[in-house]
N, C-alpha and C positions, 0 to 999 in steps of 0.2 A: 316727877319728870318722867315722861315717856322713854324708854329705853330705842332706842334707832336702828331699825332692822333693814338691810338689804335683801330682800326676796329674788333670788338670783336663779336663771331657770336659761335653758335652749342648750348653747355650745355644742362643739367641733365634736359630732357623736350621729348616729345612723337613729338613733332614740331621738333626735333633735325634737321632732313635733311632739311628741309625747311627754317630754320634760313642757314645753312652752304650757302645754294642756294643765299637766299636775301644779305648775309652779302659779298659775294665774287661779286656779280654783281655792290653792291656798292663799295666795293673797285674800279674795275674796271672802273668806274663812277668818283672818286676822283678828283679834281684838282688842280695834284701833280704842279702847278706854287706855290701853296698856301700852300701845306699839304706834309708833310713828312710822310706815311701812311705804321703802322706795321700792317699784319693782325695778331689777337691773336685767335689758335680754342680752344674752352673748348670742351674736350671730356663729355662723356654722365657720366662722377663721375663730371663735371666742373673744372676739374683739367685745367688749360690753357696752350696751346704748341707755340711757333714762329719757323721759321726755312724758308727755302727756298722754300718748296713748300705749304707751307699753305695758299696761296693764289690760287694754282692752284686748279681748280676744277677737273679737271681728276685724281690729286692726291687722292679722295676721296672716289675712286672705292676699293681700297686697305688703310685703314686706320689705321691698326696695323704697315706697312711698313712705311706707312707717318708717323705716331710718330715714330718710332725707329728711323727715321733721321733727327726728332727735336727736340727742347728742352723746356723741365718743364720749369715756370717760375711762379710769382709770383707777385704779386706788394707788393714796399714797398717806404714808406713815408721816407726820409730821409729830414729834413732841408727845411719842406714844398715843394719838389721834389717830385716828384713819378715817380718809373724806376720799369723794370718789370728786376729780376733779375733769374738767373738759381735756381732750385732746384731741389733734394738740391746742394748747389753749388759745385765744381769738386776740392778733392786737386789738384790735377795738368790740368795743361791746364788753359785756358782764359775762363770764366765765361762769359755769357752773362747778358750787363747792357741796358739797352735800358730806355731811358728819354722821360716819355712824357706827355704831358697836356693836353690832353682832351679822354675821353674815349668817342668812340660811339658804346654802343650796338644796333646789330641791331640782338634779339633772341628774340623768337616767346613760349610762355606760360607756366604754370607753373614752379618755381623755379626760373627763368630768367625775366619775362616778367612781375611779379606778384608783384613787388616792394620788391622781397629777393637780387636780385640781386643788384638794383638798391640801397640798403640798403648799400650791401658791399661795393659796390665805394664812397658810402658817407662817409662813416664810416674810409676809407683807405685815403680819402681828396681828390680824383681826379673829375674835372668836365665832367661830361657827357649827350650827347647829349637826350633828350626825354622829357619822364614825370619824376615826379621823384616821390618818393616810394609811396606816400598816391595817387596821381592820377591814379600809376599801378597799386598798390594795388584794387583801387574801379576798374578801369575798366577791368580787370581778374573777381570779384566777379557780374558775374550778375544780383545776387540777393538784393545787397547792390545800386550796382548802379542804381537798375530800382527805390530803395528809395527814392536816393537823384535826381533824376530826377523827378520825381511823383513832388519834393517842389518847382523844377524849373520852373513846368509847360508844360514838353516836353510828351509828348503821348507816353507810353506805353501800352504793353499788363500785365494784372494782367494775375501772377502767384503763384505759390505754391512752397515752397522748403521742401527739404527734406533731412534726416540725419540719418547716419547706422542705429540709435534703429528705424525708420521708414522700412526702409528694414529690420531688422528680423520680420518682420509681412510682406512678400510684396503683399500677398494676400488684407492683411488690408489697404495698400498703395493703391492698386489698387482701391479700392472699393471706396478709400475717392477722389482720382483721377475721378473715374467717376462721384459721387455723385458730383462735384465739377464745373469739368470744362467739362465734357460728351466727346464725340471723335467729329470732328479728334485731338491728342497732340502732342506737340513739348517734346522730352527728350531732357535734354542736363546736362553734368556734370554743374558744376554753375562754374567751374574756367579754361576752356577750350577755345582755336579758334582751325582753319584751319577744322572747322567741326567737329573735331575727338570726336565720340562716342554722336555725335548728330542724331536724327531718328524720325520718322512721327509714331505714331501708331493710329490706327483704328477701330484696334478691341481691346478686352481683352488680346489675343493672341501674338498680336504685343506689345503691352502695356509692356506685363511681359516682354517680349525679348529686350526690349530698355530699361526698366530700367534697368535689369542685365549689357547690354552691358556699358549703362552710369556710373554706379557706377564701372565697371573698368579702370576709369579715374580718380574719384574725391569721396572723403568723403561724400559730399553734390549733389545734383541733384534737377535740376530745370524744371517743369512741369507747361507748359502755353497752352491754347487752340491756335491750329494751325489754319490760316487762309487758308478757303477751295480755293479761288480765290486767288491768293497769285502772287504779283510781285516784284520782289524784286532790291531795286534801291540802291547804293551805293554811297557814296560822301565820299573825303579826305579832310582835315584843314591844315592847316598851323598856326604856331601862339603862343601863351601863353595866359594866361586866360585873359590879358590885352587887347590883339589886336589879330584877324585872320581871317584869307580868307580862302576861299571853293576855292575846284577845280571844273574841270568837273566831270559831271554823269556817271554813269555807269549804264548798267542793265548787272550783268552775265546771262548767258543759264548754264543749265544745267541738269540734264540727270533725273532727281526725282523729288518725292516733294520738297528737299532741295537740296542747294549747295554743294556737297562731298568733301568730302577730294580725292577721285577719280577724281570727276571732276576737281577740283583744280589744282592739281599737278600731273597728273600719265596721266591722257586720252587725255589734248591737246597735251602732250611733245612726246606719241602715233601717236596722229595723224597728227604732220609735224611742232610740237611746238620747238622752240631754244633749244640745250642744254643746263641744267640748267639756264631756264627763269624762273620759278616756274612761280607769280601768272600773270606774262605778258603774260602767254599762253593762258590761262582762256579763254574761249571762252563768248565773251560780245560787247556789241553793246556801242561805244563810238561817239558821246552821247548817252545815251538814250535815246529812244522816249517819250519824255513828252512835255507840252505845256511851253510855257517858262513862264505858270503864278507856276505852278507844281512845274517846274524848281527852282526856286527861292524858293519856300518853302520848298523843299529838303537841297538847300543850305544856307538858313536861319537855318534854324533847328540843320543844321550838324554844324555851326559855335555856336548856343548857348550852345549847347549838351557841344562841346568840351571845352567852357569857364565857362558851369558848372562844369564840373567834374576838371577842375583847370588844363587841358591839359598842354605840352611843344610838341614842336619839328611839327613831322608830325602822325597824325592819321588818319583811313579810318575809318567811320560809315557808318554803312549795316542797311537799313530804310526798310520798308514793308509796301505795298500801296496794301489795301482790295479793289478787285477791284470792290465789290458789292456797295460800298458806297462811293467809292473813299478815305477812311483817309489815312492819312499817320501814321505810327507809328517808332517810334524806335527801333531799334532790337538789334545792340551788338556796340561796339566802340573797334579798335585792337588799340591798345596804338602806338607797333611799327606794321606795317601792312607789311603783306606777298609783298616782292618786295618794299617795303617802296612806294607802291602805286605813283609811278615815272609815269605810265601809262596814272595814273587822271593830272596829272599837266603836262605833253608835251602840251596839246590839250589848255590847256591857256597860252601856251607861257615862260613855267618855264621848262628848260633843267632840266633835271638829275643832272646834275652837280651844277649847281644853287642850285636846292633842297637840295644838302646836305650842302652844305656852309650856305643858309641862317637856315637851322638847325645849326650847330654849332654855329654860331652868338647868335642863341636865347641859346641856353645853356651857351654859356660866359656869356650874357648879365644877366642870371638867376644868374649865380656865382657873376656878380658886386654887384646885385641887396642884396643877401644874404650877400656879403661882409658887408655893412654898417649896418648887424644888432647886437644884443646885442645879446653872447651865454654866457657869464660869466660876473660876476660882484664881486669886492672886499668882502669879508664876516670872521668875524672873529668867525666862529662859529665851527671850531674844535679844537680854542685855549682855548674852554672851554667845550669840549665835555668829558663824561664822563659817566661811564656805572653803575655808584653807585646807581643810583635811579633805577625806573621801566626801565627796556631792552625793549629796541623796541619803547618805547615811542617816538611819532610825535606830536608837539603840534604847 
């Protein structure tokens, strides 16, 4: 019997198109000998649709026309089951029931990516493929995770954060910015990928203009000294916090100080990139040029990184190598990675298709592993609970 996967992709995120992009190439990718495969889109409320072209990506040109001839849907647990059912349902006519056991989202930051998402599927009972909510959670949160890395021992850059009562003074901001870290700086909102609302500044000038533009992303923004020599080396994991393997290297190109969300997504698909490849357009040198003692410390690093932050499934960490002194550093880890980083694992001999199945595996194997724990226990302590005494009392 074919196991029932939901390929779940888009939702309430600034990554919208980029998630639709990655989550339909995996579909495509599937193998349906194994996998009876629904795609589900959540529109930009996360409302979620199925229907007959929600898998097609040309559908997406037009996407008001694509939902008028699909259907709302929902999940719901019935008898430890979970089916994604119509809503709200039709008095008349045939409802859509659809049965199935493994969620994989494959959606790109905020709201989705950030361990909210990942909350709801736990919480509805269904197993699904990745991290799951405390590992999205920290690796969404830049500022937390470069914490709990600092105790693991992995090389970062010291940074600075920063929260709205900091922005109504941004003059004030700026000043403790320079006093701090001097130029050239890296903006970045602290719960963001795909680049969005990331920027180099230089001067004062530029300073003011990146923060503004960052904090139209995120509540929080994060402010570390940019490296002026800057190469920037990429590597994927594979695995769970128990066991994983690195892929191969990547170096992207790209058009600035930093990697765009232009460059990313809009400039190679411009200039003779696949329709809807998203990050397999990237213009990057696979392998990267490094020496294979380099080599291995990239992919050492990129396997501890991920088994510290308590990884599942597949992640891509994006490393930065100061070319004046040769260090390496850590830069960001995408929980689910643009393209589910399919790219880095052809080159060692792991199909596409492979990649998502032994993904799935680790997410069953995660469900075994939670099965055999303790969430409740016998207690007879509201056959004598009673509000006579002090209210609220915890003793």
């Amino acid at each position: 019997m074919k196991t029932r996967v939901a390929m779940m992709f888009g939702g309430k995120s600034v990554e919208h198109e980029v998630s639709v992009i990655s989550g339909i190439q995996a579909l495509l990718a599937m193998d349906t000998d194994k996998y009876d495969v629904t795609p589900v889109y959540m529109n930009k409320k996360n409302e979620m649709y199925v229907g007959e072209k929600i898998g097609d990506i040309d559908a997406y040109k037009d996407i008001p026309t694509l939902l008028k001839n699909s259907t709302r849907v929902i999940m719901v647990n019935e008898n430890d089951q979970v089916k994604l059912v119509s809503y709200p349902p039709k008095k008349f006519g045939k409802n859509v029931e659809i049965a199935i056991d493994i969620a994989f989202p494959v959606v790109h930051g905020t709201n989705v990516e950030d361990g909210a998402f990942q909350g709801y599927l736990k919480t509805v009972g269904i197993p699904f493929v990745g991290c799951d909510v405390t590992a999205s959670a920290v690796g969404m949160d830049k500022f937390i995770m470069k914490a709990i890395l600092k105790e693991a021992d992995v090389p970062v850059l010291d940074a600075c954060v920063y929260t709205l009562s900091d922005y109504a003074d941004v003059e004030g901001m700026a000043d403790g910015i320079e006093k701090k870290l001097g130029y050239p700086v890296i903006v970045k909102p602290v719960n963001l990928g795909s680049s969005v609302g990331i920027s180099v500044a230089k001067t004062r000038a530029e300073l003011i203009t990146s923060i503004d533009d960052a904090y139209r992303y995120s509540t929080k923004v994060l402010v570390e000294h940019a490296i002026t020599k800057l190469r920037e080396i990429n590597c994927a994991v594979l695995g769970d916090e128990n066991e994983a393997e690195a892929s191969e290297c990547e170096e992207p190109m790209h058009s600035e100080d930093i990697l765009s969300y232009e460059d990313k997504y809009v400039s190679n698909a411009k200039g003779g990139g696949t329709k809807g490849s998203g990050m397999a357009s990237v213009s990057r040198k696979i392998p990267a040029d490094l020496s294979p003692e380099k080599r291995e410390e990239v992919r050492e690093l990129a396997v501890r990184s991920f088994r510290a932050l308590g990884c599942n499934g597949v992640a891509r960490i994006d490393f930065m190598i100061d070319e004046e002194d040769g260090k390496l550093y850590f830069n960001e880890i995408n929980t689910i990675p643009g393209s589910l980083a399919f790219y880095l694992w052809e080159p060692v001999g792991v199909p596409y298709k492979v990649l998502l199945s032994r993904m799935i595996d680790l997410a069953l194997k995660r469900q075994r592993n939670e099965s055999n724990l303790t969430f409740t226990f016998d207690t007879n302590i509201l056959d004598s609970a009673s509000f006579g005494g002090a209210k609220g009392s915890k003793r």
